[in-house]
N, C-alpha and C positions, 0 to 999 in steps of 0.2 A: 554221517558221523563226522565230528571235527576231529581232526587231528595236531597234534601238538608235538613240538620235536624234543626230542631229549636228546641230552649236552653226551657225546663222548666220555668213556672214564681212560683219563689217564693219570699214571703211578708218577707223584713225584715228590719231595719233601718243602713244607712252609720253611720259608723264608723272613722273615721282618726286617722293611730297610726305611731308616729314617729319611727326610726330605732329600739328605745331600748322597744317600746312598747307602749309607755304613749300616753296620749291623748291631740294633742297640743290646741285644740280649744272646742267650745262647738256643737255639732250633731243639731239635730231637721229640720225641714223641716221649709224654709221664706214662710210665708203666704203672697196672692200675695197680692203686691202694695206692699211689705213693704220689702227694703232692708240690705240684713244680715248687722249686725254691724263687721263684721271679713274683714279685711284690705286687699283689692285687691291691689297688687301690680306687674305695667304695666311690662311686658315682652320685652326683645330690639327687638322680633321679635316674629310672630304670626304665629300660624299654625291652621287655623280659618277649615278649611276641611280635609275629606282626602285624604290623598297623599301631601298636603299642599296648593293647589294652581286648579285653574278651569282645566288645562291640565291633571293635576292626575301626574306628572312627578318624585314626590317621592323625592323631593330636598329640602335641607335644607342649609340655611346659615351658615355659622361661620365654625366653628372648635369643636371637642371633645377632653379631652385631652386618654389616652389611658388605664387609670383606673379612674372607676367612684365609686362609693360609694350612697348608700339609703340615701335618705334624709326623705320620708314620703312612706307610704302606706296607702290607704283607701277598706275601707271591705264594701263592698256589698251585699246584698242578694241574689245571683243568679252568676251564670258563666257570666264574663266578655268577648264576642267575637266580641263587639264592637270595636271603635278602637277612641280610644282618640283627641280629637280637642283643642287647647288653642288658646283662643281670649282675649285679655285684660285684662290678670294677672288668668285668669279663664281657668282651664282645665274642658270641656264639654265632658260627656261618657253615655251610657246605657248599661243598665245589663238584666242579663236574669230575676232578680224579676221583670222585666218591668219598669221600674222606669231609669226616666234619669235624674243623678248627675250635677251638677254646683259644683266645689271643687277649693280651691285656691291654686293657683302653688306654691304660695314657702310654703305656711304652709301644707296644706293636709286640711285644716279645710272644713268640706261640708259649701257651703252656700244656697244651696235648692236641690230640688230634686223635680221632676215629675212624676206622676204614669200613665201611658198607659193600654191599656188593655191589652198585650202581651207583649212576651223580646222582647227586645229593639237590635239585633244584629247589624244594622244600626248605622255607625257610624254619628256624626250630622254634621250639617252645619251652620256656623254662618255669616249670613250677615246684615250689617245695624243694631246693637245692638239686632239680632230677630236669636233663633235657631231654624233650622229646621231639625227633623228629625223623619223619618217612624220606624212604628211598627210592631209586627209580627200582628197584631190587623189590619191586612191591613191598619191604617190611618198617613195621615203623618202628624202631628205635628208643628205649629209655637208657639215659646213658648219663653217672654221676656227674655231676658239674664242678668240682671240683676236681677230680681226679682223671675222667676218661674212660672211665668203670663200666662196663654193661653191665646192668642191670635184667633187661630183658629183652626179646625182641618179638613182636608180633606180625602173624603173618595174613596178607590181604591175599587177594588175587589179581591182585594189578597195580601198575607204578603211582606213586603216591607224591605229587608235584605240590600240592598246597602245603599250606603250614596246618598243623595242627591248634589246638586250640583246649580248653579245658571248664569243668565245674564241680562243684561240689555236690557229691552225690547227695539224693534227696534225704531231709533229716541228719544231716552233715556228718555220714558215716562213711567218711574217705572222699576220695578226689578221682573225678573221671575224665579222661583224653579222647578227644573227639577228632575225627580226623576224614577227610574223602578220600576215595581210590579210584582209580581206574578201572574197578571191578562194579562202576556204577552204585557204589556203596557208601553211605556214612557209616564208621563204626564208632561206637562208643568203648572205651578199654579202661578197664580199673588200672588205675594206677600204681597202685601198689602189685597185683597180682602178673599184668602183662594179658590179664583175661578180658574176653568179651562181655560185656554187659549188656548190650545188643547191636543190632544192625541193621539198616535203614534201608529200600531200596529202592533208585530212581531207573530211568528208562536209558539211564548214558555216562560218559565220565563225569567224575565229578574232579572238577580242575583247584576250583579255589578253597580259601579255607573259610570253615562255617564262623557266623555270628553267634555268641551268645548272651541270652536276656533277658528278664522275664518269665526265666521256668520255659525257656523257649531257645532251639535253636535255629539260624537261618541262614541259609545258603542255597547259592544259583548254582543250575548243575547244565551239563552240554543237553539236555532235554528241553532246555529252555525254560524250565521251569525255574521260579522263586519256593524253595524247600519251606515251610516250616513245621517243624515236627517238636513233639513234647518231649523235654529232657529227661523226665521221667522213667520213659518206656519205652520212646522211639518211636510211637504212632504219628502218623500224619495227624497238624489240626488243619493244614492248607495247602493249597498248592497254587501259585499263582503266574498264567502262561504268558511269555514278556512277547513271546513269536519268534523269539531266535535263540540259539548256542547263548550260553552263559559260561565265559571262561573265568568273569575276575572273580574277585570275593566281594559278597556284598556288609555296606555296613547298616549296621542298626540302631537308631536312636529315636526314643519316643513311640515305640510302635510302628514305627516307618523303616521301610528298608530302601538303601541307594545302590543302586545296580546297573552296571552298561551289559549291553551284548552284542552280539557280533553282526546286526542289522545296523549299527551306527544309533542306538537308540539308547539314551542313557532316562532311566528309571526311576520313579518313587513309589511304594505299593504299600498299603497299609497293609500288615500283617494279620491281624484281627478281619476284614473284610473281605479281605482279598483283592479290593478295590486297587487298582492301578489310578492313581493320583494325578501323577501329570508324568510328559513323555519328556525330555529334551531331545529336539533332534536337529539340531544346527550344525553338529558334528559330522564330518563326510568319512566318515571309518570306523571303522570295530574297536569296539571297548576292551581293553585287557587290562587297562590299570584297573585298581579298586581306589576307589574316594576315600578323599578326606573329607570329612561331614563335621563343620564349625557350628557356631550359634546361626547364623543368617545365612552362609555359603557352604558350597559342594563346591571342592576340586577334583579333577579328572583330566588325566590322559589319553587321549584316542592316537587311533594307528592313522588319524590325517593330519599327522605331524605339530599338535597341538595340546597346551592345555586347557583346558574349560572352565571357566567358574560361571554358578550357576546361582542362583537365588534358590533357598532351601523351600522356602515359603512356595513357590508356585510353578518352579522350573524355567525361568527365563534367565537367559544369558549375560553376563556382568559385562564378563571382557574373554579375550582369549589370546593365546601367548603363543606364538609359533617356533618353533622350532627347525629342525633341519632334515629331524626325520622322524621316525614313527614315537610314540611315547605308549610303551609298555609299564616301564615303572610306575609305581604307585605314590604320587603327593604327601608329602606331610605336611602339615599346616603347624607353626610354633610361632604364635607371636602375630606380628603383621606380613609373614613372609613364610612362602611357601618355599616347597626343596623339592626337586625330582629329577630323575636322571630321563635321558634319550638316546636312541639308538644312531644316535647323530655321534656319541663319542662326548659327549657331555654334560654335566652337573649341571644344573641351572639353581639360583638362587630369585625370586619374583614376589614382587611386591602383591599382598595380600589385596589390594585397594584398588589399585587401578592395573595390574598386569604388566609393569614393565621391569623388565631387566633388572636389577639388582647386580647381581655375580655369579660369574661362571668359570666353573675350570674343565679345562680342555683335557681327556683323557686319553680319548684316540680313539676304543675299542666301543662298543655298544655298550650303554650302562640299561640294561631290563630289573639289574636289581631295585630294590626299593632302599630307600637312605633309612637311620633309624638318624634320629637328632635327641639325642641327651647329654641334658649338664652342658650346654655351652658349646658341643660337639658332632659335626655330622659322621655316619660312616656307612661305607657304601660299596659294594663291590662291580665289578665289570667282568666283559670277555675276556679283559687282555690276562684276568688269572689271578689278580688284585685286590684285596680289600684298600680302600683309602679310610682315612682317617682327618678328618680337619677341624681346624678350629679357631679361636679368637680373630686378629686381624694383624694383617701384616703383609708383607713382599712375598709373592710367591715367583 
């Protein structure tokens, strides 16, 4: 059985402090109904999940330019192994003091904050003005996005580390939140109600967060398995055995799902066959990031201190970008230049094309979060307790 550590909760209040320190806005928690008076201002593009999108595909719009500069950072209570979301001028996180932030994109200013009964590693999910997201506290969370409001909360039988994820229930009579547990479970949850819709069950934890596509959902679970089950009703149409633990989330495009596992074995499997495609295995360590899946390339992070890019088409190796130490975090791909943090204490910025260096900012502490990159802007949190926020170019 693999096991997976969860983060410490510890009590403490957010903070936002601009590059030189100072404090741009006013702290405290919005009491619900009542929304912060700190100026939300709309983003030209949303990265409302993670990975960005219900595929998990890891792709961002626009362009970066090739040095970026701190705009804000916000202080936390707890290690940051969440992975950041922005909806509507609003970047959405949780921490390990358990508490999940609402902060605004261009100033850093908190505009509320939620307290769970566990950290919060689970990155959220925002649909229909409503965040969703699971705790170590086994429950997952709908919680207003504007105000900080519970809505409801649902209960699993075990800690809840992926993100969630969502679709439209069949005949488009409401909206359904899908999400894994540690109780070896996918569950499905109406949206509106906080009720089950159904429940899915595999042979082990399920760590990361599912794909959705096709009238189809898809996710590796610690069983080893590649899940695909019918949105529908939750019946299996597949099951497809990779040979080892499945911690990251897998993405899906075109029928095809990209997946590492804990064998050092990073994956392509057609869904519809069950067919396993091709293997990569040039990689000397366990997969825990989840891919960014482009038009021609796969990026990915292994625990052998590296990135991978991969040819999509057949599974052979482009180039690979080393690091300092393990890469947990998950790739985005925006433009000709990918983004990912390492357990090394640092952001990397890397050329899409041939794998070299770009830009990097030194942060100290482990970065396992995943960067969300919208509008021109990355953001990202770490251990030291941190969300960053960067952008354009200039002197740091």
């Amino acid at each position: 059985m693999a096991v997976f550590a969860v983060a410490l909760c510890i009590v403490a209040a957010g903070v936002a402090l601009m590059a030189d320190g100072s404090e741009p806005g006013a702290g405290g928690t919005v009491a619900a109904g009542r929304q912060s008076a700190v100026a939300v201002v709309k983003g030209g593009d949303d990265w409302p999940m993670f990975r960005g999108e219900r595929r998990l595909l890891g792709i961002s719009r626009g362009t970066l330019p090739d040095r970026m500069t701190t705009l804000w950072k916000f202080r936390t209570g707890g290690q940051i192994e969440s992975s950041p979301v922005v909806d509507g001028g609003l970047v959405f996180v949780g921490s390990g003091d358990g508490n999940v932030y609402a902060i605004d994109l261009r100033s850093g200013s908190k505009v509320w904050s939620y307290k769970t009964g566990g950290a919060v590693e689970a990155a959220p999910c925002v649909v229909e003005g409503v965040v969703f997201v699971g705790s170590s506290d086994e429950f997952l969370y709908a919680i207003d996005a504007k105000t900080g409001a519970l809505k409801w909360k649902y209960k699993t039988e075990g800690n809840i580390l992926g993100a969630a994820n969502w679709a439209r229930a069949p005949g488009g009579k409401g909206t359904w939140v899908l999400v894994g547990s540690y109780d070896n479970k996918l569950h499905c949850v109406d949206s509106a109600s906080g009720k089950a819709v159904w429940t899915y069950d595999t042979e082990n934890f399920v760590n990361g967060a599912p794909a959705v596509g096709g009238g189809k959902v898809v996710f590796g679970g610690c069983d080893a398995m590649i899940h695909v089950v019918a949105l529908a009703d939750g019946k299996m149409v597949k099951q497809i055995d990779t040979g080892s633990y499945i911690a990251a989330s897998a993405a899906l495009l075109e029928g095809k799902a990209y997946v590492g596992n804990l064998d050092n074995e990073f994956i392509c499997a057609d869904i519809s066959s069950g067919e396993i495609l091709w293997r990569y295995t040039e990689g000397d360590g366990a997969y825990f990031s989840s891919p960014a899946v482009g038009e021609t390339k796969v990026v990915v992070g292994g625990r052998d201190n590296r990135v991978h890019c991969i040819i999509r088409s057949d599974g052979k190796g482009v180039w690979v970008f080393k690091t300092v130490d393990e890469v947990d975090s998950s790739p985005v791909i925006c433009g000709d230049k990918v983004v990912v943090g390492a357990e090394d204490g640092r952001l990397y910025m890397i050329s899409l094309a041939d794998g070299k260096g770009v830009w990097s900012y030194e942060i100290g502490q482990p970065v396992t979060s995943s960067p969300a990159v919208v509008d021109g802007m990355i953001v990202v949190g770490s251990d030291d307790g941190y969300i960053y926020a960067f952008g354009g170019a200039g002197e740091d």
